[in-house]
C-alpha positions in Angstrom: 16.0 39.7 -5.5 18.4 42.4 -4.9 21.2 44.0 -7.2 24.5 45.3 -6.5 23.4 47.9 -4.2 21.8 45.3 -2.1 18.3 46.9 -2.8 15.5 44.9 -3.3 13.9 44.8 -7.1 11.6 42.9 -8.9 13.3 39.3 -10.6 13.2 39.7 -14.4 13.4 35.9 -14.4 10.5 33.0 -13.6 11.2 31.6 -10.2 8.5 28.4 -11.0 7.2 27.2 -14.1 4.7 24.8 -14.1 5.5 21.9 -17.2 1.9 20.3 -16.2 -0.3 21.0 -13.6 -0.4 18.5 -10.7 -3.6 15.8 -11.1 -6.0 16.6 -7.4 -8.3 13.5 -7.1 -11.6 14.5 -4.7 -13.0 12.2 -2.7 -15.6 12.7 -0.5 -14.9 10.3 2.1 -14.1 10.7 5.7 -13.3 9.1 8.3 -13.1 10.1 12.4 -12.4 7.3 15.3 -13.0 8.4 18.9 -9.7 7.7 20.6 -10.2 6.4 24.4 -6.8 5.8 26.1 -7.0 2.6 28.7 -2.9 3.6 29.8 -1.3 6.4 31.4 1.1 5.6 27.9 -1.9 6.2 25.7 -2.4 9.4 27.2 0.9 10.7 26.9 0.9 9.9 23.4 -2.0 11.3 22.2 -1.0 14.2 23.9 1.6 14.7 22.5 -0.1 13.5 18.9 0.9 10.2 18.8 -1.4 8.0 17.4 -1.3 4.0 17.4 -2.5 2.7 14.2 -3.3 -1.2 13.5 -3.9 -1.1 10.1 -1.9 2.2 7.6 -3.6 0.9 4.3 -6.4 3.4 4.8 -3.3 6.0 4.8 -1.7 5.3 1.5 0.8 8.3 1.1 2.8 6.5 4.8 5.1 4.1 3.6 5.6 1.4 6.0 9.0 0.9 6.8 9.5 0.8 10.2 8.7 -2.0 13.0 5.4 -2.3 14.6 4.6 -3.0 18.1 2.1 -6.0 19.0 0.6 -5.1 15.5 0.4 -1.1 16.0 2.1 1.0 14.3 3.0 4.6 16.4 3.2 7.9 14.0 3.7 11.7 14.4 
C-alpha cells in the first residue's frame, strides 16, 4: 500500500478474510497412462501438451462443453 507520498507502508486494513476454510478431500489414488502417438498429429499435440481424452469422467472439475472428435475429446 502506499500513502500520499507514494511511499510504500504497511495496510492497516485485512486484504483476505477467510469466512470458512475451504473443505480439501485426500485421495490417494493415481493414475498414469503411457501415451504412444501412431500420427505425425499425435506427436505434434502432445508436444505441445495436447492430450486426446475418450472418456473426462475420471476428470470431474472439466466440464464438457465442447464437441468431441470421433469420441476424443482434445484439452490444454
Amino acid at each position: 500500500m502506499t500513502n500520499q507520498n507514494y511511499e510504500i507502508e504497511i495496510s492497516k486494513k485485512i486484504a483476505m478474510d477467510f469466512i470458512k476454510l475451504p473443505k480439501i478431500n485426500l485421495s490417494n489414488k493415481s493414475y498414469l497412462k503411457m501415451i504412444r502417438p501412431s500420427t505425425k498429429l499425435e506427436v505434434g499435440l502432445i508436444s505441445s501438451n495436447i492430450f486426446s481424452i475418450e472418456n473426462l469422467s475420471s476428470f470431474p472439475f472439466i466440464k464438457i462443453d465442447g464437441e468431441s472428435y470421433e469420441d476424443f475429446y482434445y484439452i490444454l
